[in-house]
C-alpha positions in Angstrom: 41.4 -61.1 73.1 40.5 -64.1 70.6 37.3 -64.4 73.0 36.1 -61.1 72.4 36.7 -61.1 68.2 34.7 -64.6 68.4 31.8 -63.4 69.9 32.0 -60.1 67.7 31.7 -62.6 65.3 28.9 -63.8 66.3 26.7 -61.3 66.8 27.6 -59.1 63.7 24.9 -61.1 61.2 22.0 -59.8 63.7 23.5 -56.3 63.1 24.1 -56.5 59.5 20.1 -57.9 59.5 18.7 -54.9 61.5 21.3 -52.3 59.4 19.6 -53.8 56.2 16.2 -53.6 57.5 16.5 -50.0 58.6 17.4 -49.0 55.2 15.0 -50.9 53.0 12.3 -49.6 55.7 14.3 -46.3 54.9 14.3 -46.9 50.8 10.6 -47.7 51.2 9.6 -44.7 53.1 11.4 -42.9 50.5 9.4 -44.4 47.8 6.1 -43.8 49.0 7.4 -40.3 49.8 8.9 -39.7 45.9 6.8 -42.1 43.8 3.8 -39.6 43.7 5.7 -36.6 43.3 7.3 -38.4 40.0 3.9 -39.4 38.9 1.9 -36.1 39.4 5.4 -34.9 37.8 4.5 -37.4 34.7 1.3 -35.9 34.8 1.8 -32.3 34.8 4.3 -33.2 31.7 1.6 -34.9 29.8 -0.8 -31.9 30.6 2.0 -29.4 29.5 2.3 -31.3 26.5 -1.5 -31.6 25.7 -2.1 -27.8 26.4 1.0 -27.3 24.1 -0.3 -29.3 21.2 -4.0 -27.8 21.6 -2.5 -23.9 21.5 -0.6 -25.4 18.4 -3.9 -26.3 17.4 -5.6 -23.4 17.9 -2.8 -20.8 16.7 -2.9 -22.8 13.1 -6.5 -22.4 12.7 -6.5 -18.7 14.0 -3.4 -18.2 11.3 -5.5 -20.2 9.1 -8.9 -18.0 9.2 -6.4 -15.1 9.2 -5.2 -16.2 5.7 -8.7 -17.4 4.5 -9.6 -15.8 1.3 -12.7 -12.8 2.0 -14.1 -11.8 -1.6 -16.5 -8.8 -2.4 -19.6 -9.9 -4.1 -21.7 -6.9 -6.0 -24.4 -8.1 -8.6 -24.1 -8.9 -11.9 -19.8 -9.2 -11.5 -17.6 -11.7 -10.5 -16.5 -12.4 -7.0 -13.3 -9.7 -6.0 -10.5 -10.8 -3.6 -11.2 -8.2 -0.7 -7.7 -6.3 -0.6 -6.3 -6.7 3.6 -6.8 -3.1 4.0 -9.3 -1.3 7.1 -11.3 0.8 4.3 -12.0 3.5 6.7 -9.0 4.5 6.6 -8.0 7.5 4.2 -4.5 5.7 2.9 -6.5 3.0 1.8 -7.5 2.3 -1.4 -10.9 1.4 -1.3 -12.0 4.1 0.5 -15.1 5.6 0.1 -15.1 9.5 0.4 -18.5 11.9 -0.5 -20.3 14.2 0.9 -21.5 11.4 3.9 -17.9 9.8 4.4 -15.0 13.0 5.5 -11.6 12.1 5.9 -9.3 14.2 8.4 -8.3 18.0 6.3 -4.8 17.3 7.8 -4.4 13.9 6.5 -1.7 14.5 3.1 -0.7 10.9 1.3 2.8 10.2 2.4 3.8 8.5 -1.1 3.0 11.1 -3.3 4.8 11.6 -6.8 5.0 13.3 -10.3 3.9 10.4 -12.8 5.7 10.1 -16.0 2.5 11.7 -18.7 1.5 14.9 -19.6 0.5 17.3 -17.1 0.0 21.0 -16.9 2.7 22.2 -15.8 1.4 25.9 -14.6 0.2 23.6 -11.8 2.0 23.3 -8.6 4.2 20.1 -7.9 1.6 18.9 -5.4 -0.9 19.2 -8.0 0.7 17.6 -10.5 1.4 14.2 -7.7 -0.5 11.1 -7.5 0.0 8.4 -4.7 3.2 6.1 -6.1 1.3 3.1 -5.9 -0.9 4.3 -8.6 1.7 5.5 -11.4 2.8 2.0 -12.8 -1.0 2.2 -13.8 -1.6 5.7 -14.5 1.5 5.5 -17.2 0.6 1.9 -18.6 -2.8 3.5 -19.4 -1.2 7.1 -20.7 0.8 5.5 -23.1 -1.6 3.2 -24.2 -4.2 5.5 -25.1 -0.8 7.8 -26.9 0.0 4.6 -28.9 -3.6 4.5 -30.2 -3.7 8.2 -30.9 -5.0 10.0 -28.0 -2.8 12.3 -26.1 -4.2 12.5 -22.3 -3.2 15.2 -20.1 -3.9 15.5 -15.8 -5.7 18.6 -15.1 -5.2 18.3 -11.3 -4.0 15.8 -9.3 -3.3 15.5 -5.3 -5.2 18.4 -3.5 -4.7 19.5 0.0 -7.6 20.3 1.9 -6.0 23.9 1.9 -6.2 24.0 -1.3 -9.9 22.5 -2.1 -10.5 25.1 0.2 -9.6 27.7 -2.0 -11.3 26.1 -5.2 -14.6 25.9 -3.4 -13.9 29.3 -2.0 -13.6 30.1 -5.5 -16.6 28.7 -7.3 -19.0 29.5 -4.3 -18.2 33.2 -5.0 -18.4 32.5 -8.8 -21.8 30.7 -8.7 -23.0 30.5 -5.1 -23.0 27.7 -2.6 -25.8 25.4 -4.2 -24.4 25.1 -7.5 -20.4 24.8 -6.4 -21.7 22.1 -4.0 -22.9 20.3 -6.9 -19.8 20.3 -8.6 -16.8 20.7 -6.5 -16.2 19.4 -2.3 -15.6 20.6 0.8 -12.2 20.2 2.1 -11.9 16.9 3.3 -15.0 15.7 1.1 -12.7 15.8 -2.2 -11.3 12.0 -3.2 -8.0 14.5 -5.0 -7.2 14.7 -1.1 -6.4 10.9 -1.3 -3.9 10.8 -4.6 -5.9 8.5 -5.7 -8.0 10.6 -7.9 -7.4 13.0 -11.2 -9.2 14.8 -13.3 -8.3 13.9 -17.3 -8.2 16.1 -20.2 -6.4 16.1 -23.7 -3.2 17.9 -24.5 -5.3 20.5 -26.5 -7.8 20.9 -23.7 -10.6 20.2 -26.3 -13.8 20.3 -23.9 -11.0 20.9 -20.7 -13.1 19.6 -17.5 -16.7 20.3 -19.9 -19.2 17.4 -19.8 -18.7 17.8 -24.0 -15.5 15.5 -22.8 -17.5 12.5 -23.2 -18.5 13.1 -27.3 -14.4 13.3 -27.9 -12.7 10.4 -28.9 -10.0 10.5 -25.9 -13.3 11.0 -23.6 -14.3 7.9 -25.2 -11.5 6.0 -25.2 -11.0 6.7 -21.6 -14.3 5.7 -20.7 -14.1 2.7 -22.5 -10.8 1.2 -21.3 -9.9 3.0 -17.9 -11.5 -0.3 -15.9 -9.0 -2.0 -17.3 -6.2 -0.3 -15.7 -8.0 0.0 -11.9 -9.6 3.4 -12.5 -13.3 4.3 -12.2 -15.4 6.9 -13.8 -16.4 8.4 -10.4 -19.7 10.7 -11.1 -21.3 8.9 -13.9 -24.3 10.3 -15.6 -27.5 9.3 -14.0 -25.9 8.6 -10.6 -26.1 12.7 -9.7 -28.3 11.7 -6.8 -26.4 8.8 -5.4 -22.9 10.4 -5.8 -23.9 14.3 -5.0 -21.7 15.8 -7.5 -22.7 16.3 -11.5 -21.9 13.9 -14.5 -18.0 14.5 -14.2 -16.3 12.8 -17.6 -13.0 13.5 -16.7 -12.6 12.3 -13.0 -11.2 9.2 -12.5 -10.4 7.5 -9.4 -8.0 4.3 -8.7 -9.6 1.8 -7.1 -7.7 -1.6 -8.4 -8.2 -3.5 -11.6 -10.3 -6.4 -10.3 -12.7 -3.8 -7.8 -12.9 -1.7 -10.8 -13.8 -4.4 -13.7 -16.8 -5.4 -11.0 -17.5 -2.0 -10.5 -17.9 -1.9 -14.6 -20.1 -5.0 -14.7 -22.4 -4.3 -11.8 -23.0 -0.7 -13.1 -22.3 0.5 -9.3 -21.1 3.6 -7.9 -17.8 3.4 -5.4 -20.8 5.1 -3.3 -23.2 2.0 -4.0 -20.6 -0.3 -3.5 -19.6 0.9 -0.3 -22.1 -1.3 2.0 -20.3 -4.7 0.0 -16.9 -3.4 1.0 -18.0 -3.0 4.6 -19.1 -6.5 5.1 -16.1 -7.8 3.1 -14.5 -5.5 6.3 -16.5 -6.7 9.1 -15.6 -10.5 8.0 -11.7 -9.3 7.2 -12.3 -7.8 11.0 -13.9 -10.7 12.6 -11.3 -13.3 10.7 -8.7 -11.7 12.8 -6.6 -10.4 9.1 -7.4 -7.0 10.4 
């Protein structure tokens, strides 16, 4: 018995030797086998990370060019911070609507409101409503013109197309189709379809919707300060050609304080204007803001 545990003894080195051989050899084959597989891991984690920081990258300066400022530029005015708005539209409010440029006869504002100011009130309610993003303005200029004496009145308001229907119906029959086309729209030709325009008068109706308007002093006064308060005098005299529609004193259409100011300066029409907007558009479009 002690014979066979001494030469157990003896040989068990050799195995321990070979047992430790096999598994470095094993360890090492295992190596060569994982190794690469950690690298290329490595790698595809650096690449992951790369293409992570490059979208980063690239989503910042998309945002960026998104954000970037796009002004309107018409001659003889100062530079106008293009409003983020697609001006084809008919909600927005630079668009451009004549004779050329028809919105949709079923499209009705969906913020429309009674303003706080004089109206006439044997109009409907519709009549009577303006888009509610224009009343803070159309009140601030009311009762500015009331605190300096002159007491303005809306003659008519929002329109359906319905109901420019009727109107042009109306005047055709009262003085034929080329002389109502002068002076009043087909449906979905009229700006009152937008909210955005009214027609303005006195309390008194001295010279109500006459081109005599313009020698009163509320004609005046309105012509002198409604810039100032985002509203344009739409058919201006000497424009009859460019616009389609007659010298109009008493229609006045929102556009914004600063489009309005530059519309004043540049001596422009909203119609004359219109191929500045579009490329304030096309670069609002291409900027990826729109």
């Amino acid at each position: 018995m002690l014979k066979r545990l001494s030469r157990h003894k003896k040989h068990l080195p050799k195995r321990v030797l070979l047992i430790a051989a096999l598994l470095a050899i094993y360890m090492l084959a295992v190596a060569i086998a994982v190794v690469p597989a950690l690298l290329q891991a490595n790698r595809l984690q650096s690449q992951a990370r790369q293409a992570d920081e490059a979208l980063t990258v690239l989503l910042a300066a998309k945002e960026a060019k998104r954000k970037e400022p796009v002004y309107v530029n018409l001659p003889g005015a100062e530079p106008v911070w293009a409003i983020v708005e697609d001006y084809t539209r008919p909600d927005s409010l630079w668009t451009v609507i004549n004779k050329d440029r028809s919105i949709p006869t079923s499209y009705i504002p969906s913020d429309l409101k009674i303003p706080n100011v004089e109206e006439r009130q044997d109009k409907s309610t519709q009549e009577r409503s303006v888009r509610a993003v224009i009343i803070p303005h159309l009140e601030a200029m009311f009762a500015d013109a009331k605190a300096e004496g002159h007491n303005l009145m809306i003659g008519s308001a929002y329109r359906s197309a319905s109901l420019q229907q009727l109107y042009f119906d109306n005047y055709v029959a009262a003085s034929g189709l080329e002389l109502a086309n002068q002076y009043s729209a087909y449906p979905g030709e009229s700006e009152h379809q937008t909210g955005l325009a009214t027609d303005i008068s006195t309390v008194s109706r001295q010279c109500y919707l006459e081109e005599c308007f313009t020698s009163t002093e509320d004609g005046q006064w309105l012509a002198s300060h409604a810039y100032t308060y985002g509203f344009i005098l739409r058919y201006p005299k000497g424009k009859e050609a460019i616009t389609g529609y007659q010298f109009e004193p008493w229609h006045y259409r929102y556009v914004g304080v600063e489009l309005a100011g530059a519309l004043q300066k540049s001596g422009l029409t909203l119609d004359e204007a219109w191929p500045y907007l579009q490329s304030a558009l096309q670069t609002l479009k291409a900027n990826g803001a729109i």
